[in-house]
N, C-alpha and C positions, 0 to 999 in steps of 0.2 A: 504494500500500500504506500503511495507518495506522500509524503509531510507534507510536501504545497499541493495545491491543488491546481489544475492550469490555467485559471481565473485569481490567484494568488500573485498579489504584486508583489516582488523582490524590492526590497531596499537597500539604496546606494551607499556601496561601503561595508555591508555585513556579508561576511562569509557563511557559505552553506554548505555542510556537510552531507554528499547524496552516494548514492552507491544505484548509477542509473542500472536498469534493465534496458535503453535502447543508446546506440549511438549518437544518434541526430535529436537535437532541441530546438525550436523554434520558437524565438522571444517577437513580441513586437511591443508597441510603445517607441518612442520616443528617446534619440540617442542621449547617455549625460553626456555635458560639456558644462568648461567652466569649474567654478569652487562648487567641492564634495566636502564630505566628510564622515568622519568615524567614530561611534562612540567608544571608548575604553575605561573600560571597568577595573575594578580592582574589589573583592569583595573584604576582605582584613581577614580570612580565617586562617589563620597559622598553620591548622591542621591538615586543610589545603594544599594538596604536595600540587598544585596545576592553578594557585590561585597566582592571578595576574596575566595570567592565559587568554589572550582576546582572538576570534576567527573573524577575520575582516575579508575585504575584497577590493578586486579593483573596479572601481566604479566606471571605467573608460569603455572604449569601445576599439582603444590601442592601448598599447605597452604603457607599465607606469615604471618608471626610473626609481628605485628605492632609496638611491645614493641623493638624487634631488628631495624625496619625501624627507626622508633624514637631516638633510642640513637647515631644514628649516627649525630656527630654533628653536620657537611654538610647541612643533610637532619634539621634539628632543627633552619637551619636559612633560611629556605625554607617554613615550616610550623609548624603548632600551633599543638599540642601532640594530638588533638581528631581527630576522625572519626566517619562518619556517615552515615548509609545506608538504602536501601530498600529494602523490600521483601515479598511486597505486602502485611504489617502489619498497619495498622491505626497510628502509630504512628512513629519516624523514632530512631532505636535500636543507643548509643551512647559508644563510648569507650573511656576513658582517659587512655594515657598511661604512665603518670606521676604517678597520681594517682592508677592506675592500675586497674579501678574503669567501671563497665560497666552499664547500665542501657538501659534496665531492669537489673537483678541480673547472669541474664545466660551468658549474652552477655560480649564476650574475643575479645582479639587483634588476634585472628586466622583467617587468610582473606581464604576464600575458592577459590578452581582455579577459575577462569573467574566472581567473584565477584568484582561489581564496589562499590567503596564506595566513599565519602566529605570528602574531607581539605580541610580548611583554610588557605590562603596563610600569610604566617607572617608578614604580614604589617601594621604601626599602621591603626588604624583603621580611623582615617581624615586625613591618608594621600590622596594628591589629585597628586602625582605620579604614572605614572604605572609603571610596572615591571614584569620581566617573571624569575624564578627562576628554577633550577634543582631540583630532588624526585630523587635520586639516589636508586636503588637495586639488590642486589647479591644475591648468592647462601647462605652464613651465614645467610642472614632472611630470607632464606625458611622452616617450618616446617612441618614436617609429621604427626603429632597429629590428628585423625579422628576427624572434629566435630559431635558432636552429636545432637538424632533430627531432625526435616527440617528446622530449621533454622541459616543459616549461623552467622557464625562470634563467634559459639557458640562453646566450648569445655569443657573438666573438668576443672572444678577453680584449682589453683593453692592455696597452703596455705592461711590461714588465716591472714586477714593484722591489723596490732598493731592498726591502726587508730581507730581513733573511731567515729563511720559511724551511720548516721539515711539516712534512707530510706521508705520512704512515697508515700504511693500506695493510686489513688482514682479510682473507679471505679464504675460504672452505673448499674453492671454486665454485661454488653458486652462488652464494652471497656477497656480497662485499662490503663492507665498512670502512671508513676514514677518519682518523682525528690531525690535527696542526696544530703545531706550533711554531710561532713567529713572533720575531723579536722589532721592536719599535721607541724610540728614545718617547714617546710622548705617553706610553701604556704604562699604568702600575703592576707590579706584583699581584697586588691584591683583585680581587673580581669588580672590573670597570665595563667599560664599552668596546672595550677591545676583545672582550672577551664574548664566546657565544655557548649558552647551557647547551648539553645534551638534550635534548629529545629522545626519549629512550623507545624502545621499539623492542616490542616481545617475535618478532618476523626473521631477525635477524641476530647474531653474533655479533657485537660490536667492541668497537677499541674505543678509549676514551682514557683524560687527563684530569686529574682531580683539583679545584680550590675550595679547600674548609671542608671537603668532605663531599662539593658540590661537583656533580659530572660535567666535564666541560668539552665539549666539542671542536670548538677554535680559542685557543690559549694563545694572548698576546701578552708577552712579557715585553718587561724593559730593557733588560741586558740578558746576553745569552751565560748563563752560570756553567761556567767551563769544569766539566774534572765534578761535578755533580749529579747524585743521583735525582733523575724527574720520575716519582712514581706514575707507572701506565695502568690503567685500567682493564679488563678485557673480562667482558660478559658473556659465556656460550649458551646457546638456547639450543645445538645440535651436538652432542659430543662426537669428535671425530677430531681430524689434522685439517690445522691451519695452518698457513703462510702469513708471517710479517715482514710486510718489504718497506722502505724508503721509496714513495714513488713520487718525491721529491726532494731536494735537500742545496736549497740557493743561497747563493751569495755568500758561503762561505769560502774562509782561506784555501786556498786548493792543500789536500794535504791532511786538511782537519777531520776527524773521523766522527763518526755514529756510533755509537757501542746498545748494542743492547743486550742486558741482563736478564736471562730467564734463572730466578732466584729457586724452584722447583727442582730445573733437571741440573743446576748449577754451571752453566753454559753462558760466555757469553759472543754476539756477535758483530762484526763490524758491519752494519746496513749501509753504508756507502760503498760497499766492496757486494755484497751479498747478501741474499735473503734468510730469513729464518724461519723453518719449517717445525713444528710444535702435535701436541696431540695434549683435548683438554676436554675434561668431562661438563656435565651441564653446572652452571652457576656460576655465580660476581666473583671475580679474584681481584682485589685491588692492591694486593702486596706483591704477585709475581714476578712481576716487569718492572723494569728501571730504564731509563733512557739516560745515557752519558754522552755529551759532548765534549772530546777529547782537543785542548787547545795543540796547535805545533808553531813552532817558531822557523827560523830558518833549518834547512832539510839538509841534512850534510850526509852524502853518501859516499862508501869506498874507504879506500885506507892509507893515502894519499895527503891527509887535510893533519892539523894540530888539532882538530877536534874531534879524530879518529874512532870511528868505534870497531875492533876486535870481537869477533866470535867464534868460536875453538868449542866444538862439540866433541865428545867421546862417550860413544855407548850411547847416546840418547839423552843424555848430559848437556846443558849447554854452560860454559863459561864465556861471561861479559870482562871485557879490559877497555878501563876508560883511560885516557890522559890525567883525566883530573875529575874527582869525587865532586857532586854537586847534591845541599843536602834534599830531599822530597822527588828523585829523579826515580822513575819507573820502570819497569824493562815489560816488553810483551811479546807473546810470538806468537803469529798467525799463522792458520796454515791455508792449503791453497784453494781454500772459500769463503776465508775473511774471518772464519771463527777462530778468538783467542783461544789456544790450545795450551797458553803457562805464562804466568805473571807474577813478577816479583817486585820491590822492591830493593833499586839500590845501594847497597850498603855502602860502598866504597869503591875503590879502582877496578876493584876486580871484584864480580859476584858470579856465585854458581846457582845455578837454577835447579834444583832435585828431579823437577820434574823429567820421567824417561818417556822419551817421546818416541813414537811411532816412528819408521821408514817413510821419508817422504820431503818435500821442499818445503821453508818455510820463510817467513818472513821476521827476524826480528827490530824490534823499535826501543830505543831508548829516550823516550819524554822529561825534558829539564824544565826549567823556567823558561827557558829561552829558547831550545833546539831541540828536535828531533834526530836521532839517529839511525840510519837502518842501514840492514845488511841483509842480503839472503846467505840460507846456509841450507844443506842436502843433509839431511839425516841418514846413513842407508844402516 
């Protein structure tokens, strides 16, 4: 049975949530143009895990620009910079428009006509006040840009942005999921505008990044914290083997690595080098994963240089010989899929590594304050 009836006027600016039985709808009336608007609620129940939650729409009869709705300041003390929709995707597609930042990677501030999408009403979040606020819209945030594909909200990207952005895909290979993180001098730490909540989705497996406990989807920090653990999230609703890869990772120092720590099988791996292949039963694990950004400084390779790094394996053994002892400096060795296979800690000129490794090529690095050193060496 239909909620509206087909003598049911639709009002401009409220989103409708329908699950049709046919393809084709046939509207008539009179196109809007000109100032619309939205109303946005907020009811104060604390209890409320979805209060502040508004379904709106776009009132046009073209594309509405969400980066233009957003900069109006009005509208900015009315709701939080993201949105969020559906489109019968196992997961629910996100856009920051601060950040300028979409997830998935396709996904733009391009609202297509009669698409409904989520805001957030701007309220703190224990507030136990309600309130109903205006989503004002004109013709300046209308745009004509075709999206592309069948899937809304999607257009050509606009330039490349200075930030420097990870983005980490896991997938079952049917599902897919994404979370980001990108660094930006004007974002706090703490949860601002630069950041965009989870939407969580019982359809799918998902990966996500946590503040205060809150699941975050697009995490915009201020400075990238090098050489620290970012706890990851990762929710399975199918148990079986996933994949987590880096299917992006900009702007940084060429050089600079990915580590990720699966804290379970005690493994960790370099995602800028290679992906990492897992197996996880149903339910939230918010401790297993750790995300490290490995800083490097200048790359000094060979044995050649005064700042020489020495490596001399025996039996599966490896010994480190440095020039010169520097204190907090790390040693790692990769092998040939990116995954650390043995980490230590330099103690001085010269450190032995216990660990007895396998037959096979490997890569080792020695990380200071200031330099990187590597060397390959042949185990057999």
């Amino acid at each position: 049975t239909s909620a509206y009836a087909t003598t049911t006027a639709l009002s401009p600016g409220v989103g409708y949530a329908v699950r049709p039985s046919v393809e084709n709808f046939v509207f008539s009336g009179a196109l809007n143009n000109g100032a619309q608007s939205a109303t946005i609620a907020y009811n104060g129940n604390t209890a409320d895990a979805f209060r502040g939650y508004n379904l709106i729409g776009n009132p046009y009869p073209s594309a509405l620009n969400w980066n233009n709705v957003w900069a109006n300041t009005a509208n900015q003390a009315a709701v939080g910079s993201t949105i969020w929709f559906n489109s019968n995707e196992a997961t629910f597609p996100t856009y920051n428009a601060t950040g300028s930042v979409g997830v998935p990677a396709t996904v733009t501030g391009h609202i297509p006509p009669m698409q409904g999408f989520w805001v957030l009403a701007n309220n703190e979040a224990s507030s136990t006040t309600s309130s109903s606020k205006t989503l004002a819209f004109d013709n300046t945030m209308r745009s004509h840009g075709p999206a592309t594909g069948s899937n809304p909200l999607r257009a050509p990207q606009s330039a490349a942005s200075e930030n420097q952005l990870i983005r980490l895909q896991a997938t079952n290979g049917t599902t897919t999921d994404e979370t980001v993180l990108y660094f930006n001098s004007q974002a706090a730490d703490t949860y601002d505008n630069y950041d965009s909540r989870k939407m969580m989705s019982d359809n799918a497996s998902q990966i996500y990044t946590l503040l205060n406990g809150m699941p975050i989807v697009i995490n915009g920090m201020n400075t990238i914290p090098y050489n620290t653990e970012i706890p990851v999230a990762f929710k399975t609703v199918a148990a079986g083997e996933y994949t987590i890869k880096a299917s992006e990772f900009s702007n940084f120092t060429s050089g600079e690595s990915l580590i990720l720590t699966d804290k379970t099988n005690g493994t960790q791996t370099d995602l800028s080098v290679s992906d990492y292949t897992f197996t996880s039963s149903v339910g939230t694990d918010v401790s297993r994963f750790a995300l490290t950004i490995q800083r490097v400084g200048t790359s000094v390779e060979g044995n050649n240089s005064q700042n020489s790094l020495q490596v001399v394996q025996t039996n599966g053994r490896i010994q480190i010989l440095l020039p010169s002892f520097e204190s907090g400096a790390v040693a790692y060795v990769y092998n040939n899929i990116g995954q650390i296979a043995a980490k230590s800690d330099i103690t001085g000129t010269v450190t032995t590594m216990n660990q007895n490794l396998p037959s096979g090529v490997y890569i080792v690095k020695v990380m200071t304050g200031t330099h990187e050193l590597t060397e390959k060496i042949i185990v057999k």
